[in-house]
N, C-alpha and C positions, 0 to 999 in steps of 0.2 A: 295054847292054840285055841285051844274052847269060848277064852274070856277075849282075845282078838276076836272072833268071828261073833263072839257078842256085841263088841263095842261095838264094831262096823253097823250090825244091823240096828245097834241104836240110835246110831248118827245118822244112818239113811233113815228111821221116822222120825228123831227132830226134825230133818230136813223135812220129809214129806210133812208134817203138823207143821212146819213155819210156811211150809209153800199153801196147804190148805187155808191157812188162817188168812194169810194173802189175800186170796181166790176171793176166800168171802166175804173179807171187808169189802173191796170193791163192790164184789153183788150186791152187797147191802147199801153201800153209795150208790149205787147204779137203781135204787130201789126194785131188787127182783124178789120174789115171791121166799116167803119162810120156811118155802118145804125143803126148798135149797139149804138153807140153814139149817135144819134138823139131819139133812144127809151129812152133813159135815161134822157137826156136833157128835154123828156116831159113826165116821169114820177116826174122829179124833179120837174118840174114846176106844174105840176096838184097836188101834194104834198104841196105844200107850197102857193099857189094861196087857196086851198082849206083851209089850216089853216088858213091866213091870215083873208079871210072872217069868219072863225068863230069866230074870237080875235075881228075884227074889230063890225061885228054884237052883241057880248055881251058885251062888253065897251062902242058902239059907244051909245048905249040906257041908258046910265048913271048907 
């Protein structure tokens, strides 16, 4: 049940990290400002830092 309710919340931030990545290519074709681009760059990474640790925490205990 644990590693279901894992998966799911790793597939909804792929999801959310493909839809941000999206977002800001456009911005970035659309030439908007870089600070936009840094908001993202650490929401990706607080995203994915954040799943990592919970992959790594319910495997790493066998």
């Amino acid at each position: 049940m644990e590693k279901e309710k894992l998966r799911l919340k790793t597939m909804q931030a792929m999801v959310a990290i493909i839809a941000l990545t999206i977002l800001e290519s456009i911005a970035l074709l659309k030439g908007l400002d870089g600070v936009l681009f840094s908001f993202v760059v650490a929401v990706i990474s607080g995203l994915g830092g954040y799943n990592i640790k919970k992959i790594k925490d319910l495997y790493g205990k066998g």
